[in-house]
N, C-alpha and C positions, 0 to 999 in steps of 0.2 A: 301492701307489704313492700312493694317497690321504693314506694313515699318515705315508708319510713327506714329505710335501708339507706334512703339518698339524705334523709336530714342526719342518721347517725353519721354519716359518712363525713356531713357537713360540719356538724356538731363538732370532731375530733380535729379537722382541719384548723375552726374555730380556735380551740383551745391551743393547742399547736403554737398559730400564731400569737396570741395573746403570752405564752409563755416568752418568749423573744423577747427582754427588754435590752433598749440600748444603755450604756451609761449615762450617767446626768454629765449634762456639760456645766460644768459652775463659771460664771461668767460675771466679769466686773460691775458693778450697779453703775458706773458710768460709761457703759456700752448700749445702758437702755436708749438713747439719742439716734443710736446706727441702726439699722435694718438688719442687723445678722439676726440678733435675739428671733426676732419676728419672724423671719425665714425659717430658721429651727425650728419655731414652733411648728410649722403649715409643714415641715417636713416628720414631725411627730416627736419631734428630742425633746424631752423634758429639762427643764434649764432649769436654775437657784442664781438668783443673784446674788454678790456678797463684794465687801472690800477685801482685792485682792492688790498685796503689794507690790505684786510683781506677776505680769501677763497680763493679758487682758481675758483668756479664757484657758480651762481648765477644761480638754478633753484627752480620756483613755489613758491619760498617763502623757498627756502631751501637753505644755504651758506655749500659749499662743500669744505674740503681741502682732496688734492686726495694726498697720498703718495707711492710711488713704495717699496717695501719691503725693499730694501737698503736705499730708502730717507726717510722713516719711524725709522729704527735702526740709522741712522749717526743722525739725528736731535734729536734722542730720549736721545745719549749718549751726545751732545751739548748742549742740552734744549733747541735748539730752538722752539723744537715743542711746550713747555708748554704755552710760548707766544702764538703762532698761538693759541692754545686752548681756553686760555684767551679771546683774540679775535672773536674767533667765538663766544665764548657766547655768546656776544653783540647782535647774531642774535636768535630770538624765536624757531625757525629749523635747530640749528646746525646738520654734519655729515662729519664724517672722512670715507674716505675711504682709507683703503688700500689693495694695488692692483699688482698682479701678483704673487698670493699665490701657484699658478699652477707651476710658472716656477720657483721660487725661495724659497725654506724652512723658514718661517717667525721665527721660534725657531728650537734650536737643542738640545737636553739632553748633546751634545758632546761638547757643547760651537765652533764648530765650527764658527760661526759670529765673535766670541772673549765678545760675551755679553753672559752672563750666562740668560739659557731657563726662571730661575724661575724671573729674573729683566726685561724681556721682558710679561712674563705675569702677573706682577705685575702692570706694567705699561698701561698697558691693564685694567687691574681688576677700576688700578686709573682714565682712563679715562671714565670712565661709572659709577662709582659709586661718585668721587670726583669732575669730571668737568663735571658729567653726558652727557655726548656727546655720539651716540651712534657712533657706528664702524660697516662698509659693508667692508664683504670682496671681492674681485672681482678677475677674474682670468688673464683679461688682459684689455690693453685700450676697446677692442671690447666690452667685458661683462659689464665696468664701464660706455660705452655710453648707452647699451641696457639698466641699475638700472636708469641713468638719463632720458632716453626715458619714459620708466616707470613709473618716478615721476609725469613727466609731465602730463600725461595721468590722473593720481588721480585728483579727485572733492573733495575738501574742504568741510567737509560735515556743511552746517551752523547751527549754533547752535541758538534751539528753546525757542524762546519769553516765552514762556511759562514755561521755564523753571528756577522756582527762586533759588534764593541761599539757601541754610539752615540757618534758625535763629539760633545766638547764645543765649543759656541762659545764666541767670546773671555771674555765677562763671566763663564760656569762655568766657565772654564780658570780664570782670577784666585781665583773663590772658593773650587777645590777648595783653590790654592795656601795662602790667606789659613783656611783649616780647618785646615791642619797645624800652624800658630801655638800656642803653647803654649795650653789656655785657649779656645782658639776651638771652637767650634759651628759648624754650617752656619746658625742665624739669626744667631748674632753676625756671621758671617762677610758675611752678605747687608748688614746694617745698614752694618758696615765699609765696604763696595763703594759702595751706595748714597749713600753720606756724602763719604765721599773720592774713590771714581772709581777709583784705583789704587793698586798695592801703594806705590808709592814713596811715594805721600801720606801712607796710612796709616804705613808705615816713620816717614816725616818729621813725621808728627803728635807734636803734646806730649803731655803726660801728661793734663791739664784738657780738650783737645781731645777724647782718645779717652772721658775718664771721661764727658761730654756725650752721648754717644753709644753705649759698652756698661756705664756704670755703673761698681759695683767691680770687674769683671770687667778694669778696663783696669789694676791692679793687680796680676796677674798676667799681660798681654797686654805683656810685656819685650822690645822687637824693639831691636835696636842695626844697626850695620852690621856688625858681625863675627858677627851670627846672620845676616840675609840681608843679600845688596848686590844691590839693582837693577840690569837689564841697560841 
């Protein structure tokens, strides 16, 4: 009786985990050359290979370009990577990885690479703050399939109904409006507000007027009545 109390018990565990799958990670058919694909597997993710025109893999809603510290420098001095970059925008969950920081010096103060340390972390600096993409470092395939193991594992926390937006009052109703203006910023936009009061002003302002006020910028700042017509 015991026996078979302890295999039901086993049994339900069983099943349990077998309900658990992770997402597929879809992964570039020319990543089969690298060790990551491989890794996933022994960690138990179910891959698909496919041509992908952008990333190198496809996990949980995350588009991943994986670059090894020499194919991260060589495309960096090409600019190919700025493209890939571009590209990944496209996706909500962009991430650059670059990988094998372990086995290879990613900068040197000695210029060693032949790329000077401070245009390496510049360019760094630029992909986080200008393409806003964040960057993982990784130490080898082994550790880049463990971050992608990882992802998968995360719960999208969803976000609650209950939860409204912030109303805008009048003066940020006017300047998201006066943002969408060919040319316009949100400081140009406040300056505009500030200066005139209202969209019609500004509409009704001359060209000398606005140049006073956002510079050359009001060179391409072209409002007519047939772009907006005040209520």
């Amino acid at each position: 009786m015991e026996n078979s109390n302890f295999l039901q018990i086993f049994s339900k565990k069983k099943e349990q985990y077998e309900e658990i799958k992770l997402p597929k990670v879809i992964v570039d058919y020319r990543e089969k050359n690298s060790f990551v694909p491989a890794n996933l597997l022994k960690l138990g993710v179910e891959i698909e290979f496919k041509e992908l025109k952008v990333a190198d893999y496809l996990a949980n809603g995350i588009a991943i370009e994986r670059k090894t510290v020499s194919d991260f420098i060589s495309s960096m001095i090409n600019k190919r990577l700025i493209s890939q970059l571009e590209g990944l925008k496209q996706y909500e969950s962009p991430l650059l990885v670059i990988e094998g920081i372990y086995e290879q010096e990613l900068y040197s103060d000695n210029c060693n690479s032949g790329v000077h340390a401070n245009s390496i972390r510049g360019f760094l600096i630029s992909i986080l703050i200008k393409h806003k993409i964040p960057i993982l470092f990784t130490k080898n395939p082994e550790d880049t399939a463990r971050f992608i193991f990882t992802m998968l594992q995360r719960k999208e926390k969803e976000n609650s109904l209950n939860i409204s937006r912030k109303s805008l009052n009048k003066n940020e109703q006017i300047q998201f409006i006066i943002e969408g203006f060919p040319g316009i910023g949100p400081k140009t936009a406040k300056k505009l507000l500030e200066e005139f009061k209202t969209i019609k002003n500004i509409v009704n302002a001359s060209q000398e007027q606005l140049q006073k006020v956002i510079g050359k910028k009001a060179d391409v700042f072209k409002l007519s009545e047939q772009d907006y017509s005040p209520e």
